[in-house]
Structure formats: C-alpha cells, structure tokens
N, C-alpha and C positions, 0 to 999 in steps of 0.2 A: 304651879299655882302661886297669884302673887301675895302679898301677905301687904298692901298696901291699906292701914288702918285707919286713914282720913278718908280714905272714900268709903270704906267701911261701915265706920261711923256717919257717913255725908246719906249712905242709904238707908243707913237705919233711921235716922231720922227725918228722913224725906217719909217712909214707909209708915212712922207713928205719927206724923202728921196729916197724912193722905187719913189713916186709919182714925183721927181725932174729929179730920170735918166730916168725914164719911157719917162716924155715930153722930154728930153733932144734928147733920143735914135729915138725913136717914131718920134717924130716932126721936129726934126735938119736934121735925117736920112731920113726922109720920101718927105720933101721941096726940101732936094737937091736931091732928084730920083725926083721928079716932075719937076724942073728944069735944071738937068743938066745928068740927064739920072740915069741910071745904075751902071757904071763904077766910077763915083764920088762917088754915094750914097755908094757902099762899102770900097771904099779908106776912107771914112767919116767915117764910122764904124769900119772900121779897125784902125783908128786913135786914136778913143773916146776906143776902149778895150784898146789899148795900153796907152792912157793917164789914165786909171784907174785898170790898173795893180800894179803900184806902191800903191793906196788907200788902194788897196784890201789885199796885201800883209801887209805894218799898219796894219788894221784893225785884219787879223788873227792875226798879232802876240800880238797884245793888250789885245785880247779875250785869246790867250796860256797863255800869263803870270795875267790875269785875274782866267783864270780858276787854276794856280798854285798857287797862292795869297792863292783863296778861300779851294784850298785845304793843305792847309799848316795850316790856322787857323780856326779851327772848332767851333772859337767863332758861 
C-alpha cells in the first residue's frame, strides 16, 4: 500500500469539490424549480454554466502547461 500523501490530498479534494458543485447544481437548481417553477430553474442553470466557464477554462489551461512542465523535465 502506498502512503503517497499529495495525491492523497490531490483526491480529497478533487472529491470536495465534485461534492460542492454537485450540492451547488443539485440543490440551488432544484429549490428554485420547487419554488419558482421551470423557467427560473433553467435560467438558474444557465447562469451557474456560464459563471463556471471561466473556472473551467483556468483549470485546463493549468493542467496544459502542467502537463508541458512535466514533460519537458523528466526528472
């Protein structure tokens, strides 16, 4: 068993993240269809893609120039 504790930590918080948009998406999205219909609950969701379109766009390019890092030094 290995005992390597950055990847450790790299899934624990991959896992509380998944688990934060999930309630986010899930529970925000799902309150406002129970109260205010339909028509909100997707304007809602159309909102929250478009507020994390910019994230998501970081996040790849972090991982490109990660993955060119690692492949540039083959320490």
């Amino acid at each position: 068993m290995s005992r390597d504790l950055r990847r450790y930590a790299r899934q624990t918080q991959a896992r509380l993240l998944v688990g934060l948009f999930t309630l986010v998406y899930l529970l925000g999205v799902g309150l406002i269809y129970i109260f205010y219909g339909k028509a909100p609950a997707l304007m809602a969701l159309l909102c929250l893609l478009a507020a994390l379109a910019p994230v998501a766009i970081v996040i790849v390019i972090l991982a490109l120039i990660n993955w060119i890092v690692k492949r540039a030094n083959p320490d």
